[in-house]
C-alpha positions as CSV (number, residue, x, y, z in Angstrom):
1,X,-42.5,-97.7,-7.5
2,X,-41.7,-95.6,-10.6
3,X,-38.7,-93.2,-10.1
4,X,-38.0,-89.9,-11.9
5,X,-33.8,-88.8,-11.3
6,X,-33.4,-85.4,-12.1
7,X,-30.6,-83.9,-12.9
8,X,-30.4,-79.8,-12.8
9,X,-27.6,-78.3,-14.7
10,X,-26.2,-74.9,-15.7
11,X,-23.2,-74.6,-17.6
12,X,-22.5,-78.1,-16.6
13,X,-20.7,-79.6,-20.1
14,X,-17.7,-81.0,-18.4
15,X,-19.9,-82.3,-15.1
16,X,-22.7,-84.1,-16.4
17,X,-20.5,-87.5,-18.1
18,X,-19.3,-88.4,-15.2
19,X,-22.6,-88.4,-13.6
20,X,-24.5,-89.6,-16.1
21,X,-21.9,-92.6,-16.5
22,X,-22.4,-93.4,-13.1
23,X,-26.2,-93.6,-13.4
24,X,-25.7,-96.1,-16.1
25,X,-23.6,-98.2,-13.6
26,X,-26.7,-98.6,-10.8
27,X,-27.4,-102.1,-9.8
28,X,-30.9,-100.8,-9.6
29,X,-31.8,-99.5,-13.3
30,X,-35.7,-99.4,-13.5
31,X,-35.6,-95.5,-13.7
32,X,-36.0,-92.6,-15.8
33,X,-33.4,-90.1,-16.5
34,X,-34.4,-86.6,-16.7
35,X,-31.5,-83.8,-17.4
36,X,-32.9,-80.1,-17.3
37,X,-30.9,-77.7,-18.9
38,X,-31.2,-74.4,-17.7
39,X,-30.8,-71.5,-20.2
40,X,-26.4,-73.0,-20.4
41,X,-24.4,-71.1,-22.5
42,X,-21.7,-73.6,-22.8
43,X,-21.7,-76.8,-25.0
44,X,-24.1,-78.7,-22.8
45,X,-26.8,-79.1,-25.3
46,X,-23.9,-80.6,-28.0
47,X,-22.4,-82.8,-25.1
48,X,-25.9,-84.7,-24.3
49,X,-26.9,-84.9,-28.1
50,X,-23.1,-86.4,-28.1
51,X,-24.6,-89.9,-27.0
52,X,-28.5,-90.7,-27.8
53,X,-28.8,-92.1,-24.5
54,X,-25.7,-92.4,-22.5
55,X,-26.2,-96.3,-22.0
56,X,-29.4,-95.3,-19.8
57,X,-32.7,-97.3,-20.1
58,X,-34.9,-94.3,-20.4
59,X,-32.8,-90.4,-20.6
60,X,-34.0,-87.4,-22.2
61,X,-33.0,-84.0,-21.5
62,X,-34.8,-80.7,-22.1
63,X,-34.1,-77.4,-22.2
64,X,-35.6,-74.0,-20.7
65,X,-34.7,-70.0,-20.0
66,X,-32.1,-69.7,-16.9
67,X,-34.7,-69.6,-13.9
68,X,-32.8,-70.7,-11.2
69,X,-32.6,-73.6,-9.2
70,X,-35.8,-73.4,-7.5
71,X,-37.3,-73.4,-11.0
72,X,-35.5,-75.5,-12.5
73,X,-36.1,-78.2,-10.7
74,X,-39.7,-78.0,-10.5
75,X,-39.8,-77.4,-14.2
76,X,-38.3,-80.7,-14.1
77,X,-40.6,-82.1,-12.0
78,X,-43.6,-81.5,-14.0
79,X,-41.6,-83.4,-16.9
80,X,-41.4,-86.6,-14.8
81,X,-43.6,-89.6,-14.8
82,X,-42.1,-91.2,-11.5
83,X,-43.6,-91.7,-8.7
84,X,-40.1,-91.1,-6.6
85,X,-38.2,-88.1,-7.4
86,X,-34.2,-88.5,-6.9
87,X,-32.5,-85.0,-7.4
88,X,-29.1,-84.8,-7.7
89,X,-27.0,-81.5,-9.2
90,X,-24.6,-82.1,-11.8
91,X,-21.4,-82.4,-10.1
92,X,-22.6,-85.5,-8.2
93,X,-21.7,-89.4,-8.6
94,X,-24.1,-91.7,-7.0
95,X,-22.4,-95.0,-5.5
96,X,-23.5,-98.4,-7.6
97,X,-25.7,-99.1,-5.1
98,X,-27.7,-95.7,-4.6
99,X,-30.6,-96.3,-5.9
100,X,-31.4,-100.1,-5.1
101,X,-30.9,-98.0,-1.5
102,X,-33.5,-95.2,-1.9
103,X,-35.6,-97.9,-3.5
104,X,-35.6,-100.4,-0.1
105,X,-35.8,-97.4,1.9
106,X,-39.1,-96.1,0.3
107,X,-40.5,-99.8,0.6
108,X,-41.1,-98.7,4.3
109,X,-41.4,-94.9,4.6
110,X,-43.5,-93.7,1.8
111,X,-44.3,-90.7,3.6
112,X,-40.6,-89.4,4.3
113,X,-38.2,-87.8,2.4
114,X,-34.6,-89.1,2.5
115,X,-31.1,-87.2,2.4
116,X,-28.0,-88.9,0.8
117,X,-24.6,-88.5,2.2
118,X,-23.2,-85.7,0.0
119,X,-19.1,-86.7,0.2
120,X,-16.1,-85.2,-0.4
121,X,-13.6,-88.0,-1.8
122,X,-10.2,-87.7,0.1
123,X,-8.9,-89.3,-3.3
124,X,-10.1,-86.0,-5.3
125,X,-8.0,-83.3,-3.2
126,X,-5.6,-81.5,-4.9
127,X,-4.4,-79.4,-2.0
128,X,-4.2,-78.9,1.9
129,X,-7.4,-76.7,1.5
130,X,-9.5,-79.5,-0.3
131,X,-8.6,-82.3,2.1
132,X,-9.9,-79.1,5.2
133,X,-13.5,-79.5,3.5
134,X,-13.3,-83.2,3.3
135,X,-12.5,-83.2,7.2
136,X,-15.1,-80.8,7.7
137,X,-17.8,-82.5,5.3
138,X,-17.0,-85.8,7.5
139,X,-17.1,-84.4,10.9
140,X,-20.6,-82.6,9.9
141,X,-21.9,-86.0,9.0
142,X,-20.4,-88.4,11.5
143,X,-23.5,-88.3,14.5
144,X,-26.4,-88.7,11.7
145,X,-26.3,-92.9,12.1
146,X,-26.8,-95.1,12.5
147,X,-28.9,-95.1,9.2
148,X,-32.1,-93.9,8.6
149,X,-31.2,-91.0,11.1
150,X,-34.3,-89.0,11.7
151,X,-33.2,-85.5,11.7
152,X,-34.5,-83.4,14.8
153,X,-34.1,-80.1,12.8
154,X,-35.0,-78.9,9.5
155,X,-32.3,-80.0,7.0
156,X,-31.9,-81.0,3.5
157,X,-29.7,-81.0,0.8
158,X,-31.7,-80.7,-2.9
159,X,-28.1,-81.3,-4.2
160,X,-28.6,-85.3,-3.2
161,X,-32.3,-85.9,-2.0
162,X,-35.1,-88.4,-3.2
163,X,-39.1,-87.4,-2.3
164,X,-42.5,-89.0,-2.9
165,X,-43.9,-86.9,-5.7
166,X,-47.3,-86.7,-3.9
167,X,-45.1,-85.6,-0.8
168,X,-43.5,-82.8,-3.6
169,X,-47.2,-81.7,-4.5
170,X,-48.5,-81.8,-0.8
171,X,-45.4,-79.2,-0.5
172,X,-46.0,-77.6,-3.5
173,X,-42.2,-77.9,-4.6
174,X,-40.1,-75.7,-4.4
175,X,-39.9,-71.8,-3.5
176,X,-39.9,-69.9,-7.2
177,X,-39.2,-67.3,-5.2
178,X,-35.8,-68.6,-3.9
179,X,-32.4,-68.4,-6.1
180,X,-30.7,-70.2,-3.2
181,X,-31.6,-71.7,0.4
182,X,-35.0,-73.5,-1.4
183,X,-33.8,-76.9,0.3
184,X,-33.5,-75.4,3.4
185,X,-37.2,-73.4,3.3
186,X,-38.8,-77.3,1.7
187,X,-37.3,-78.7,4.9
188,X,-38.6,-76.1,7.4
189,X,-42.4,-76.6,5.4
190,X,-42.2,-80.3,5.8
191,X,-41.3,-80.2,9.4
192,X,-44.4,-77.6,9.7
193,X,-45.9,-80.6,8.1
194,X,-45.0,-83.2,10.2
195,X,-42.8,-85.1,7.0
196,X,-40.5,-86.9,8.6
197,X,-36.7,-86.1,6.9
198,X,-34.2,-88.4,7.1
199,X,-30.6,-89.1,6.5
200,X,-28.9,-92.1,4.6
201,X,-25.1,-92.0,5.7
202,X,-24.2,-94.8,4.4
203,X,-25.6,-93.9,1.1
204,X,-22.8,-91.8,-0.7
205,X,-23.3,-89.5,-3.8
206,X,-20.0,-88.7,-4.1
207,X,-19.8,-84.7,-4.6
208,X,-17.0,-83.4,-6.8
209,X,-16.5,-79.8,-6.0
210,X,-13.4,-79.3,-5.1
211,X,-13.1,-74.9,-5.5
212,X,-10.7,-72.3,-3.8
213,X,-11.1,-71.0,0.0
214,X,-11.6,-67.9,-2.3
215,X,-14.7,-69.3,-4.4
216,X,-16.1,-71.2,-1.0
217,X,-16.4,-68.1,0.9
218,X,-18.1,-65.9,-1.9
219,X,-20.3,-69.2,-1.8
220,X,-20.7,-68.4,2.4
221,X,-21.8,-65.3,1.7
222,X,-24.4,-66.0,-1.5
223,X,-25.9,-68.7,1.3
224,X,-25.8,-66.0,4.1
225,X,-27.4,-63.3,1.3
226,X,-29.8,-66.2,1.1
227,X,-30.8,-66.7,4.1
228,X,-31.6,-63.0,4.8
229,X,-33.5,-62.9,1.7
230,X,-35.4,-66.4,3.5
231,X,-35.9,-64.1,6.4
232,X,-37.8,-61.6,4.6
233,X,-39.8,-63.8,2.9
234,X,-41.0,-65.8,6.1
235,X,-39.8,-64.1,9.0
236,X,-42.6,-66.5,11.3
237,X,-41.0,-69.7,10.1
238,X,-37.8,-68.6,9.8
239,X,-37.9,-67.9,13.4
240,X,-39.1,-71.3,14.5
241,X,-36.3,-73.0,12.8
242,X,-33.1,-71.0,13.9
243,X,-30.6,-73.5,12.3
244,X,-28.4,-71.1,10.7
245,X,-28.8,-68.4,12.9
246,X,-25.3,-66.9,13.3
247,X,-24.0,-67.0,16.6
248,X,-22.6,-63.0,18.2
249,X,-18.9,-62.9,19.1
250,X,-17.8,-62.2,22.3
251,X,-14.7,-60.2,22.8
252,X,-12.2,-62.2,22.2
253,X,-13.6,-64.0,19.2
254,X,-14.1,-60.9,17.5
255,X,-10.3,-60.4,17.9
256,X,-9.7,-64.3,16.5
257,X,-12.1,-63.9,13.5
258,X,-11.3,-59.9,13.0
259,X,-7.3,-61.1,12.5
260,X,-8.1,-64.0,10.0
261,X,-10.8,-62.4,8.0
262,X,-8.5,-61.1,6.6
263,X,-8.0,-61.2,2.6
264,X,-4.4,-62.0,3.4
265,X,-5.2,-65.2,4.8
266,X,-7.0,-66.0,1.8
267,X,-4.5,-65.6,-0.4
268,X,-1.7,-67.5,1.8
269,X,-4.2,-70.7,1.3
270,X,-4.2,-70.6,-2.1
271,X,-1.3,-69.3,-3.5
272,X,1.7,-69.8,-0.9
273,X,0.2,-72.1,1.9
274,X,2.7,-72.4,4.2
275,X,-0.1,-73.2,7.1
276,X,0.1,-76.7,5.4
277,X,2.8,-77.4,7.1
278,X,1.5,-77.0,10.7
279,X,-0.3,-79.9,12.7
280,X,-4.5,-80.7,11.1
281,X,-5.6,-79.5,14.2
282,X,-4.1,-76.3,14.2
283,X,-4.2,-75.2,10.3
284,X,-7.8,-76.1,10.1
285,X,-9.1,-74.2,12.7
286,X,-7.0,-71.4,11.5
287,X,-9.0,-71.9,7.8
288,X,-12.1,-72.1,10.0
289,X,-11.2,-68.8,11.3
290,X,-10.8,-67.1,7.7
291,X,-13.9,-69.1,6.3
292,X,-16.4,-68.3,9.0
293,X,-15.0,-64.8,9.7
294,X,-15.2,-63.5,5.7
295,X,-18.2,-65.8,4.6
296,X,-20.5,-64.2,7.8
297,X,-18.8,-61.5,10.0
298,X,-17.2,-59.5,7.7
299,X,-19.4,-60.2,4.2
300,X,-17.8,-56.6,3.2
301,X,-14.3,-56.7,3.6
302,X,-13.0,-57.2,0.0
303,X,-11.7,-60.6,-1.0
C-alpha cells in the first residue's frame, strides 16, 4: 500500500520542524510527504525551502490562497499519489512507530478509517492549567481499548486520522462548506455509510498545543459556532447523531456554571492561579466549571 501524509498548515513556521523531524524518524518510511501551505503569512514558505527535503524519502510542499481547513486538505488530497492518506495538522509529532502501525492495521481493514490517539505530553505542561487538559485529554481516551476500538458514535479527529483514498472519494472528502467541525460531519457521513471508524490508543501523535484557559474557551465557542453552522447545513443528520448536543441545566447547575463563567475565573487561572494549590479533584472541576460554562452557556459574556 502507497501512503500520502499530509500535513495542513497555516502560519505554522515554528510547528512544522518538529513534525517534520519526527516523520523522518518512522521505522516505517515508504511514504510520501505532502505539506500544504495555506495562503501563511509568516516565514513558512522560507522555513521548508530551509532544507530541500528535511531527511524525508519523498517531501514536497505546495502552496495555495487561505481556504480553510476543509479545503485545504482536500486540495491536498488531490496532490497525493498514495493510496492511504495519513493527515495530521502541524502541531502534531507522530510516535517512531506510527506508521509501521497504520500500515499493519490497514493490512486487515481496508475498508475503515482509523483514529490516532491525539496526546497531550504531561512532560510539555508549563502550568496547573496545561497539566487540567492533559488529565482531561486522558480520561476522554481511557474506555476506547483495548485497540482497534470500534467507535459506537460518529467521531474523528482530522487533526490525527489515516483513510483509504477510495474510502475519501466514496465520501467525497471533506465539507468545502465547513471552516470547522468537517471531521466531525465526515464521521457522521461514514457512519450513514456504514464505514466502520476506529480508534488506535495505543498509537500516539503526540499533540503539542499547550494555549491559555483564555485561548481554549474562544476555541469552545468557534467549535460550538461550528456546530450550529453544521446544524444549518444538515439539520436531518445532525439530528441522528446528537454527540455534541449540549445538555440543559437544571437549577442548580445554572447557579454552579453562572458563578464560574465568569471572566474573573479566567483570569485567576492564568495570571494569579491560586486554585493550584487545592486538591486535582477539586481545582479541575472548578476549571471544568469556567471552561464549559464560558465556551457553551454563556458564549456572550465577554472574556
Amino acid at each position: 500500500m502507497t501512503i500520502s501524509v499530509i500535513i495542513p498548515t497555516y502560519n505554522g513556521a515554528y510547528k512544522l520542524p518538529n513534525i517534520l523531524d519526527a516523520l523522518a524518524k518512522q521505522t516505517y518510511q515508504n511514504f510520501e510527504t505532502i505539506v500544504m501551505v495555506d495562503g501563511s503569512t509568516d516565514n513558512t514558505i522560507e522555513i521548508l525551502e530551509n532544507k530541500k527535503n528535511w531527511n524525508l524519502k519523498n517531501f514536497k510542499f505546495v502552496v495555495q490562497q487561505n481556504g480553510g481547513r476543509a479545503k485545504v486538505r482536500n486540495a491536498a488530497s488531490k496532490h497525493a499519489t498514495g493510496e492511504l492518506l495519513i493527515f495530521f495538522d502541524d502541531d502534531t509529532r507522530p510516535t517512531p512507530t506510527y506508521i509501521q502501525n497504520v500500515v499493519k492495521f490497514y493490512a486487515q481493514n481496508l475498508e475503515a478509517i482509523l483514529i490516532g490517539n491525539h496526546a497531550l505530553s504531561l512532560d510539555k505542561c508549563q502550568n496547573d492549567f496545561d497539566k487540567f487538559r492533559v488529565h482531561n485529554a486522558d480520561n476522554w481516551v481511557k474506555d476506547f481499548k483495548p485497540s482497534p476500538f470500534l467507535m459506537k458514535t460518529p467521531v474523528m479527529t482530522a487533526a490525527n486520522c489515516s483513510i483509504p483514498t477510495h474510502i475519501f472519494q466514496k465520501l467525497e472528502g471533506f465539507d468545502n462548506h465547513l471552516t470547522d467541525a468537517e471531521d466531525f460531519d465526515m464521521a457522521m457521513r461514514a457512519f450513514e455509510l456504514n464505514i466502520p471508524i476506529y480508534f488506535d490508543f495505543d498509537n500516539i501523535a503526540w499533540h503539542d498545543d499547550f494555549v491559555s484557559c483564555k485561548k481554549y474557551i474562544q476555541r469552545l465557542r468557534q467549535y460550538k459556532q461550528s456546530h450550529i453552522d453544521l446544524e444549518r447545513l444538515k439539520p436531518t443528520l445532525l439530528a441522528k447523531y446528537p454527540v455534541y448536543t449540549t445538555a440543559k441545566l437544571n437549577f442548580l447547575k445554572r447557579i454552579v456554571y453562572g458563578f464560574f463563567g465568569n471572566f474573573f475565573w479566567v483570569k485567576v487561572i492564568d495570571k494569579f492561579n491560586f486554585l493550584q494549590f487545592l486538591p486535582n479533584v477539586l481545582k479541575y472541576k472548578i476549571y471544568d466549571y469556567v471552561i464549559t460554562g464560558l465556551g457553551q452557556y454563556y458564549k456572550n459574556r465577554s472574556l
